[in-house]
PDB file of N, CA, C and O in Angstrom:
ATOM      1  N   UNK A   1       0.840  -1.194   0.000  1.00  0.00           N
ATOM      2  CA  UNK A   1       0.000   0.000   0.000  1.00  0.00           C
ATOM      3  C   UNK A   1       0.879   1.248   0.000  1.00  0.00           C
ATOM      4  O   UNK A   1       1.954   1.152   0.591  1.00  0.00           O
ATOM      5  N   UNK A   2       0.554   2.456  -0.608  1.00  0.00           N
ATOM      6  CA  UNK A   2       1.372   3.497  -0.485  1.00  0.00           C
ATOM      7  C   UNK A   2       1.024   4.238   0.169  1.00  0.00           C
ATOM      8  O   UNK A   2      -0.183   4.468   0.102  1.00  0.00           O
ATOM      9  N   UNK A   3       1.777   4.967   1.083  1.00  0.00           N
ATOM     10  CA  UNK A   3       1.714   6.336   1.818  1.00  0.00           C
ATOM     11  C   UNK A   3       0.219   6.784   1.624  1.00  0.00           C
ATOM     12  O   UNK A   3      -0.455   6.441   0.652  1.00  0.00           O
ATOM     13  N   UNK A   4      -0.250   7.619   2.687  1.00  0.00           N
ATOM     14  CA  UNK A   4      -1.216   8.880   2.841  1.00  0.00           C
ATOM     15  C   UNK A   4      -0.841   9.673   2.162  1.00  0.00           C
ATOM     16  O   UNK A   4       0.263   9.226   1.851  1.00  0.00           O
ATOM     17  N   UNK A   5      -0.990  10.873   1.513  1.00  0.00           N
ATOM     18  CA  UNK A   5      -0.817  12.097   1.505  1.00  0.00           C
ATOM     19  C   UNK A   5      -1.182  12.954   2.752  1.00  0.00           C
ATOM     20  O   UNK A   5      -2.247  12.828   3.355  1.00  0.00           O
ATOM     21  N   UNK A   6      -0.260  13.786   3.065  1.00  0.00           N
ATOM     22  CA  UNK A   6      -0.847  14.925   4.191  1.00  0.00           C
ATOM     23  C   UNK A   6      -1.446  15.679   3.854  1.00  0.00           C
ATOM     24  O   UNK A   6      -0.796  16.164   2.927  1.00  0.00           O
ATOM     25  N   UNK A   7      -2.412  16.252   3.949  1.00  0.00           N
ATOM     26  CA  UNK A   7      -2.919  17.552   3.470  1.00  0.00           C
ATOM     27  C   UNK A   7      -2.186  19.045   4.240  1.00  0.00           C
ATOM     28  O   UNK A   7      -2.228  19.318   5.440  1.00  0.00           O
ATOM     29  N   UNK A   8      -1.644  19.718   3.323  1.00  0.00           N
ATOM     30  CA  UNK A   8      -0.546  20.409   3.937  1.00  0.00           C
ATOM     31  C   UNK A   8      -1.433  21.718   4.368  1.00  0.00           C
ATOM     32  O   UNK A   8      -1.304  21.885   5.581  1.00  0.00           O
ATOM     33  N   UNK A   9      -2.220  22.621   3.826  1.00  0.00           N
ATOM     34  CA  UNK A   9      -2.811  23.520   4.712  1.00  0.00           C
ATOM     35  C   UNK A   9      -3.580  22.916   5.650  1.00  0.00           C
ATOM     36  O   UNK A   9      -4.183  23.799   6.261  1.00  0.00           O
ATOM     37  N   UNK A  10      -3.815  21.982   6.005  1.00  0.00           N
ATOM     38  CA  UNK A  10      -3.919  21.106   7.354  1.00  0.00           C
ATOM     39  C   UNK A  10      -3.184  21.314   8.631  1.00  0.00           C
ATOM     40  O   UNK A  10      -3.450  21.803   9.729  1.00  0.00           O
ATOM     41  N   UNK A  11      -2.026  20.687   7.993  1.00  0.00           N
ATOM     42  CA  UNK A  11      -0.755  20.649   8.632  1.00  0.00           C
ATOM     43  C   UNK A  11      -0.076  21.999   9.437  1.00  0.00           C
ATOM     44  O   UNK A  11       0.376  22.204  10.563  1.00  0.00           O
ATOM     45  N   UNK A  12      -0.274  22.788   8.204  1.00  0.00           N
ATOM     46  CA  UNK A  12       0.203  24.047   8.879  1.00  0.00           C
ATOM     47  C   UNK A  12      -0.926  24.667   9.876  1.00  0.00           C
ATOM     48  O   UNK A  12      -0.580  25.482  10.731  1.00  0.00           O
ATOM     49  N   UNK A  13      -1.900  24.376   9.783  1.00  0.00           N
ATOM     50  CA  UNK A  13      -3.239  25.025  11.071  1.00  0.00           C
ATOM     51  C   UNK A  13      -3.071  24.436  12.359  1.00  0.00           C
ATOM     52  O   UNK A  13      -2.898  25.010  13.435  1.00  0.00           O
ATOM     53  N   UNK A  14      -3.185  22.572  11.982  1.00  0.00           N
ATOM     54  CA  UNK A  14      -3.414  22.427  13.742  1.00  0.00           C
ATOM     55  C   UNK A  14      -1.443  21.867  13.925  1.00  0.00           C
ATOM     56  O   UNK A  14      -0.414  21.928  13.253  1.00  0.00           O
ATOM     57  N   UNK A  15      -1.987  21.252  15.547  1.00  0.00           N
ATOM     58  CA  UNK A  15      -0.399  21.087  16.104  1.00  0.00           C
ATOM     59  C   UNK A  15      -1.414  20.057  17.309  1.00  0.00           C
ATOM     60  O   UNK A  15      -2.563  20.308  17.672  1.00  0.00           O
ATOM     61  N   UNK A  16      -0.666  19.042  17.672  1.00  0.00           N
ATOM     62  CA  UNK A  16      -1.223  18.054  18.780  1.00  0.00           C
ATOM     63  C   UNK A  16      -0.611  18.216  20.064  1.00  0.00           C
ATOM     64  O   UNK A  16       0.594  18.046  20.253  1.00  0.00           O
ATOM     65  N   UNK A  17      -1.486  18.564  20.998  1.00  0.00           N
ATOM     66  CA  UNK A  17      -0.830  18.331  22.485  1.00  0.00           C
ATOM     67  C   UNK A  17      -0.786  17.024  22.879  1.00  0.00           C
ATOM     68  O   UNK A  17      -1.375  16.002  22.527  1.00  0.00           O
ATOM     69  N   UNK A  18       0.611  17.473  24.238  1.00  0.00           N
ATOM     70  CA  UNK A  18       1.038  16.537  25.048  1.00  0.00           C
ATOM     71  C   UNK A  18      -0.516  15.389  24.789  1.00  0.00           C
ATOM     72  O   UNK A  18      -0.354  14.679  23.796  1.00  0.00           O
ATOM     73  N   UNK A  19      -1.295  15.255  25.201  1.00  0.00           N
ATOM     74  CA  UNK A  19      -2.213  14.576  26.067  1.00  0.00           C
ATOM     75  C   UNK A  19      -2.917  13.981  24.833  1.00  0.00           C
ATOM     76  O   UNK A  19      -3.821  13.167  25.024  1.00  0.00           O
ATOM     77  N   UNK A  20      -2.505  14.388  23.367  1.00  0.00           N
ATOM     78  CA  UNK A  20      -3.237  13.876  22.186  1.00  0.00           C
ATOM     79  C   UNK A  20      -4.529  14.790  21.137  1.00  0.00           C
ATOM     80  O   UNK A  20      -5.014  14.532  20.035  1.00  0.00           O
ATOM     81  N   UNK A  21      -4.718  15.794  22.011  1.00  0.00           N
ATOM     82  CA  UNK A  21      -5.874  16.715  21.942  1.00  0.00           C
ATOM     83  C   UNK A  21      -5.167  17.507  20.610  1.00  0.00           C
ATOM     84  O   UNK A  21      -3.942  17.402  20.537  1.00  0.00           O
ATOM     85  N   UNK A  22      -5.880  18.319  19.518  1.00  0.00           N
ATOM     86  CA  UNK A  22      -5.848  18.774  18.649  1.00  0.00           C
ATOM     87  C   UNK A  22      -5.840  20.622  18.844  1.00  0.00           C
ATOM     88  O   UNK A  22      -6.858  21.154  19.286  1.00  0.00           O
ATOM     89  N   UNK A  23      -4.679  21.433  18.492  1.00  0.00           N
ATOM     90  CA  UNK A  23      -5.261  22.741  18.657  1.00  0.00           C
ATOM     91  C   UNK A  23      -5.008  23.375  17.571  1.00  0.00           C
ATOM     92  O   UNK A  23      -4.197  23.070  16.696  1.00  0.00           O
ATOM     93  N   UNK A  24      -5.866  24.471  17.634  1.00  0.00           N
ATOM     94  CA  UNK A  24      -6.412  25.514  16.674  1.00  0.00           C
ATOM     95  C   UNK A  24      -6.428  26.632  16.997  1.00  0.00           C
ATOM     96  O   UNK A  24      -6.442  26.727  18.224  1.00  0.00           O
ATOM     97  N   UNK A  25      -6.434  27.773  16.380  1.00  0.00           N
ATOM     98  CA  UNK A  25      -6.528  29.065  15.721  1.00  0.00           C
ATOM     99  C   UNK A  25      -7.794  29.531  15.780  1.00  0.00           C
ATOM    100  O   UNK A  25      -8.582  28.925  15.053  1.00  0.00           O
ATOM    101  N   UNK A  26      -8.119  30.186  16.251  1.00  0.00           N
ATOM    102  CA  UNK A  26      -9.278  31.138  16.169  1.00  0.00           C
ATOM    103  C   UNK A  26      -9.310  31.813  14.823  1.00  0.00           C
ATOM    104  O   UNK A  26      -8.379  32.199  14.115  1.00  0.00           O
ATOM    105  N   UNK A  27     -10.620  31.860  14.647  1.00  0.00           N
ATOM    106  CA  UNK A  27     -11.258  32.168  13.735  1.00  0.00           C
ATOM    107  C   UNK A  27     -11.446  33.904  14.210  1.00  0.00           C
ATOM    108  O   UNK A  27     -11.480  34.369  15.350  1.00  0.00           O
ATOM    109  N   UNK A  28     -11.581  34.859  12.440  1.00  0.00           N
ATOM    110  CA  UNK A  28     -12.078  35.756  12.933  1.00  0.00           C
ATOM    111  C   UNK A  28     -11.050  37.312  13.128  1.00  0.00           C
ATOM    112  O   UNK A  28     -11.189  38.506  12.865  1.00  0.00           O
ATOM    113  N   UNK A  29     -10.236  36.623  13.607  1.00  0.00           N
ATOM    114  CA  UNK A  29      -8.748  37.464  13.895  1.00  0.00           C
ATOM    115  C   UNK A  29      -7.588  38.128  13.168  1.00  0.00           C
ATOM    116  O   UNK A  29      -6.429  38.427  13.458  1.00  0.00           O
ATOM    117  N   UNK A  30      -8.570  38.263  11.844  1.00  0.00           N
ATOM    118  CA  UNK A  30      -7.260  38.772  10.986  1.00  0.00           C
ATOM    119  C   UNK A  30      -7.601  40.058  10.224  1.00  0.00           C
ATOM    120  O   UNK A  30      -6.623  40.563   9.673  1.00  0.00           O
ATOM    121  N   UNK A  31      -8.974  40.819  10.038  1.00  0.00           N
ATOM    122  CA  UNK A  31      -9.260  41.946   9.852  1.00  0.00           C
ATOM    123  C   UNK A  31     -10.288  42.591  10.223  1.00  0.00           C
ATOM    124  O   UNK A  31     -10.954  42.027  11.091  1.00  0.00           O
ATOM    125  N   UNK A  32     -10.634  43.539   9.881  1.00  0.00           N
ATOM    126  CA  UNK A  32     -12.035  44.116  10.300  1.00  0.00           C
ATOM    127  C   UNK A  32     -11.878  44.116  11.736  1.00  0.00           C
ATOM    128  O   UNK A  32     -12.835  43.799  12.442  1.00  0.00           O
ATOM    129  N   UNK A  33     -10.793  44.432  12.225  1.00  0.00           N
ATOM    130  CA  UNK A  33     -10.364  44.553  13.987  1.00  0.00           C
ATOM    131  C   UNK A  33     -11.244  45.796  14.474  1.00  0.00           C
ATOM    132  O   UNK A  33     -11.540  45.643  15.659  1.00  0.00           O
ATOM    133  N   UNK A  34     -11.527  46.452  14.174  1.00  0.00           N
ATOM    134  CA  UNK A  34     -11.911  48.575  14.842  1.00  0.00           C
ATOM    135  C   UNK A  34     -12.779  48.193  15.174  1.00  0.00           C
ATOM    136  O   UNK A  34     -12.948  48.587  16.328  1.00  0.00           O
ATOM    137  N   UNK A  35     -14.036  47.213  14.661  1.00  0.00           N
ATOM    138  CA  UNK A  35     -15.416  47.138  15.406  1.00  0.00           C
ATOM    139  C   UNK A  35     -15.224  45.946  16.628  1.00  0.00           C
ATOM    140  O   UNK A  35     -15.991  45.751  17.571  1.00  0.00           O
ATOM    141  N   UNK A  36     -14.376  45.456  16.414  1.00  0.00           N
ATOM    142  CA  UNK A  36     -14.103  43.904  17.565  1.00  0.00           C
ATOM    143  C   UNK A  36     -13.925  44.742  18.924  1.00  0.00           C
ATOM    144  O   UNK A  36     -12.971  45.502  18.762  1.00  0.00           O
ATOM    145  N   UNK A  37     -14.304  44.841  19.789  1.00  0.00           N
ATOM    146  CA  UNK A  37     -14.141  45.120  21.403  1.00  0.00           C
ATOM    147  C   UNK A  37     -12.489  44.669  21.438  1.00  0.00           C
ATOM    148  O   UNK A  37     -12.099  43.761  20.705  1.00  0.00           O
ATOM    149  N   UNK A  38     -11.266  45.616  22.646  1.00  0.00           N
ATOM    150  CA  UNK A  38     -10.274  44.717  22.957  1.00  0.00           C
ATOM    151  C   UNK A  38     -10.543  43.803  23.834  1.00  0.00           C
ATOM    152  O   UNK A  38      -9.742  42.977  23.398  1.00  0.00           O
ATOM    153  N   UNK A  39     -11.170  43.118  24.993  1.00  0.00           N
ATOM    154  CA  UNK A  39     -11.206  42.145  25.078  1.00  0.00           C
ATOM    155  C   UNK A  39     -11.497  40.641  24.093  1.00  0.00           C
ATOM    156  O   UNK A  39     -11.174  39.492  24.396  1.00  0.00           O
ATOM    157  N   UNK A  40     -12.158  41.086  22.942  1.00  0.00           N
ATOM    158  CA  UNK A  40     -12.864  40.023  22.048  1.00  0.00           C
ATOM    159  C   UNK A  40     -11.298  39.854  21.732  1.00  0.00           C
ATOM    160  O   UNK A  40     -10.695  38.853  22.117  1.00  0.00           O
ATOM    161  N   UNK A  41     -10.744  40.760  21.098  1.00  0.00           N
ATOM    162  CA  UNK A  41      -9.596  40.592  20.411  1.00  0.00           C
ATOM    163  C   UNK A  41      -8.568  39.639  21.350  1.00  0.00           C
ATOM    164  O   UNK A  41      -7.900  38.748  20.824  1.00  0.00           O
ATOM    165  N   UNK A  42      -8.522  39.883  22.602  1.00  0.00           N
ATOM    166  CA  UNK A  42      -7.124  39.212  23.288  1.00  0.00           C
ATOM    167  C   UNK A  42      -7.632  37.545  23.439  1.00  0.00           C
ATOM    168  O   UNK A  42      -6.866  36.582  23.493  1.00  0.00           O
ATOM    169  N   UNK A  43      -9.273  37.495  23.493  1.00  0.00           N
ATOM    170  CA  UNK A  43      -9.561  36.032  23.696  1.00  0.00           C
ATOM    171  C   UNK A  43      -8.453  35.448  22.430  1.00  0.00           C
ATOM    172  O   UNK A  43      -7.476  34.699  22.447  1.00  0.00           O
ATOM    173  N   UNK A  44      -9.286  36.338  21.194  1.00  0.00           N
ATOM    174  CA  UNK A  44      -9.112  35.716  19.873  1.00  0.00           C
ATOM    175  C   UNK A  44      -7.547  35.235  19.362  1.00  0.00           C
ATOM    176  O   UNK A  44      -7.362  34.578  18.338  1.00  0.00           O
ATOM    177  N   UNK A  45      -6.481  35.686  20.263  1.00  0.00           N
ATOM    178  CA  UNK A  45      -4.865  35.198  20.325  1.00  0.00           C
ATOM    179  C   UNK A  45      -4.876  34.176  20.588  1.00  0.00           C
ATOM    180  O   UNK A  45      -4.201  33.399  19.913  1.00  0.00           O
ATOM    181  N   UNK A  46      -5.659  33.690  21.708  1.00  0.00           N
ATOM    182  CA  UNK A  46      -5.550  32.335  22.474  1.00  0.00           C
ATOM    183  C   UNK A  46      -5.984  31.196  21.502  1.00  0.00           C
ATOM    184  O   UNK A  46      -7.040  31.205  20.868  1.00  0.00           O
ATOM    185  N   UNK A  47      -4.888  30.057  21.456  1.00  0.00           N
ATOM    186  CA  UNK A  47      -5.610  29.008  20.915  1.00  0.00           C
ATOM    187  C   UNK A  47      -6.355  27.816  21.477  1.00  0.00           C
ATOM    188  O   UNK A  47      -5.847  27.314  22.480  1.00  0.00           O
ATOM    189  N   UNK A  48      -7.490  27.261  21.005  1.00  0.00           N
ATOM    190  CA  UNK A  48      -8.091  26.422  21.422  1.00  0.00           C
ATOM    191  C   UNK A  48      -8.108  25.021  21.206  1.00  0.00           C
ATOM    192  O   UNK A  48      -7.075  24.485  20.803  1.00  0.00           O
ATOM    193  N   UNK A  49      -8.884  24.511  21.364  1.00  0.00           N
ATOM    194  CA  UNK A  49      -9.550  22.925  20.949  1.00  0.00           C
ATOM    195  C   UNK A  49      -9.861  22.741  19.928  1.00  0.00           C
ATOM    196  O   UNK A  49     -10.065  23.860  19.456  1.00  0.00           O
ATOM    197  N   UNK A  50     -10.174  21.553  18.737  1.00  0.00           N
ATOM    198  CA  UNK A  50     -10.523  20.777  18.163  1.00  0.00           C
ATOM    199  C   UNK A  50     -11.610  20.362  19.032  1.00  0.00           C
ATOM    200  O   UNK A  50     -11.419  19.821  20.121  1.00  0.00           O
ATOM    201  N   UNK A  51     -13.390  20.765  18.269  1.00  0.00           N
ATOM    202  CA  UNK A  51     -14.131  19.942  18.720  1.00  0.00           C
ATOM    203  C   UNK A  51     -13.920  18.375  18.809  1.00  0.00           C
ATOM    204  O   UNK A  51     -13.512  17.977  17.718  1.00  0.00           O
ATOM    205  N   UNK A  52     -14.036  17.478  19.607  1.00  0.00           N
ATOM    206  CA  UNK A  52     -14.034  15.911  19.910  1.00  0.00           C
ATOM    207  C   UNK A  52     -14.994  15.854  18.593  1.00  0.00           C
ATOM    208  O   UNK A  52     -14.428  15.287  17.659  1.00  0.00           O
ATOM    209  N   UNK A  53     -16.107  16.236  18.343  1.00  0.00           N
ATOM    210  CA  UNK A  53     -16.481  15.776  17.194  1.00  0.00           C
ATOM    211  C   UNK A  53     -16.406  15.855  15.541  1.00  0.00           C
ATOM    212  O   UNK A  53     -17.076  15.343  14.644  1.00  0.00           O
ATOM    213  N   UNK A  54     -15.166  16.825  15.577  1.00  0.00           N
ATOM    214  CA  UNK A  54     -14.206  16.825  14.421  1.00  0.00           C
ATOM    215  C   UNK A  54     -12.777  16.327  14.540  1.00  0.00           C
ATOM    216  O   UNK A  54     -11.902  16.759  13.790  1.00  0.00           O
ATOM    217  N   UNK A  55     -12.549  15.473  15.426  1.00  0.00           N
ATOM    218  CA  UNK A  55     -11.383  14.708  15.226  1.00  0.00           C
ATOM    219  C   UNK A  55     -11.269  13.777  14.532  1.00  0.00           C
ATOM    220  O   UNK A  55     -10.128  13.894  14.087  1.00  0.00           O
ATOM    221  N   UNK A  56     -11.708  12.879  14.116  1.00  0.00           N
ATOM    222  CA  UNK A  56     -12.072  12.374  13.122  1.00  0.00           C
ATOM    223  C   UNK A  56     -11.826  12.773  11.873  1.00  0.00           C
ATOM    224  O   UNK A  56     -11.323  11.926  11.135  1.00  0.00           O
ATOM    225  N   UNK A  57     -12.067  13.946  11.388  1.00  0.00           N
ATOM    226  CA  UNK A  57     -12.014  14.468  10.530  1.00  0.00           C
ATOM    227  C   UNK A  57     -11.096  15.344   9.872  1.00  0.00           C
ATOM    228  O   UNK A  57     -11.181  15.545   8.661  1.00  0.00           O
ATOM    229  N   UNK A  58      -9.821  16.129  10.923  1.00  0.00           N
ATOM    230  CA  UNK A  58      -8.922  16.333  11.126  1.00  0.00           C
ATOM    231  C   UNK A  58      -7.789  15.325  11.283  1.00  0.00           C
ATOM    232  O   UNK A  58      -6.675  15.638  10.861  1.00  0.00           O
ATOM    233  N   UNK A  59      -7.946  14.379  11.741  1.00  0.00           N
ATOM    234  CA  UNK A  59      -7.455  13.138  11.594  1.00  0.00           C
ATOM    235  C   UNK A  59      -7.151  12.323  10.029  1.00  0.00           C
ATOM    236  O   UNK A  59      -6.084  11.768   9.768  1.00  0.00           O
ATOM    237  N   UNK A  60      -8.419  12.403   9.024  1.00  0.00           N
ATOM    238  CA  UNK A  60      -8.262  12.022   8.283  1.00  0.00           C
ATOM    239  C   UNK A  60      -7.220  12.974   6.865  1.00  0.00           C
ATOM    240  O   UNK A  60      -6.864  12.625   5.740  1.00  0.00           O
ATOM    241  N   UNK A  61      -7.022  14.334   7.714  1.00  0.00           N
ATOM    242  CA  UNK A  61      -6.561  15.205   6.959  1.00  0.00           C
ATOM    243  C   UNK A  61      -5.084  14.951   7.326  1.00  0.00           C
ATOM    244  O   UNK A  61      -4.297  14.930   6.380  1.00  0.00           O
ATOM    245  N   UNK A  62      -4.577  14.747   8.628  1.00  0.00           N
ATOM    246  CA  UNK A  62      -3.294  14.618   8.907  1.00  0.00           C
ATOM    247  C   UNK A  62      -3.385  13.066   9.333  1.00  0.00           C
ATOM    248  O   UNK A  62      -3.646  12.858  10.517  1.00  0.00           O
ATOM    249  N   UNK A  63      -3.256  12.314   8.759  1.00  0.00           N
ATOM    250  CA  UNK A  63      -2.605  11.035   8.793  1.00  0.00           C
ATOM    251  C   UNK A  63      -1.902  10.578   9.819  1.00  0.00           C
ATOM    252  O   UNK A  63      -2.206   9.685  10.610  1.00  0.00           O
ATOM    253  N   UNK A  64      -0.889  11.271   9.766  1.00  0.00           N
ATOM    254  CA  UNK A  64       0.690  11.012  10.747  1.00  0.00           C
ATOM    255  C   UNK A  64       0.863  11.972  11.876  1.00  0.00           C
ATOM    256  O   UNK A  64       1.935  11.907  12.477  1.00  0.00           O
ATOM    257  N   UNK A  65       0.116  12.720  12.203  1.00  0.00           N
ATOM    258  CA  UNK A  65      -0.309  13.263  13.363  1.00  0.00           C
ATOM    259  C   UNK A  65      -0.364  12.916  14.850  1.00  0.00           C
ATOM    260  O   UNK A  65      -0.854  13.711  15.652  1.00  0.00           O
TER     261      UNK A  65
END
């Protein structure tokens, strides 16, 4: 059988923690900033989770993950 392909703008979005969990990038955060509140904005730095019910699916995008 041959290799997966990775899907590479995949690749470059998420990153896997210690514990196996999937993280991500907020959405939202890259223009149209003047109407965003600064608190909205400092959440929006922080990265988050991979819903549990898109792992799966993210999974099938990064293979070797």
């Amino acid at each position: 059988m041959p290799k997966i392909k990775t899907r590479r703008a995949a690749a470059k979005r998420f990153k896997i923690t210690a514990s196996g969990k999937i993280r991500r990038k907020k959405a939202f955060a890259s223009h149209i900033l003047t109407k965003k509140s600064p608190k909205r904005k400092k959440n929006l730095r922080k990265a988050t989770l991979v819903d549990r019910s898109d792992h799966e699916r993210v999974g099938k995008m990064l293979p070797y993950l």
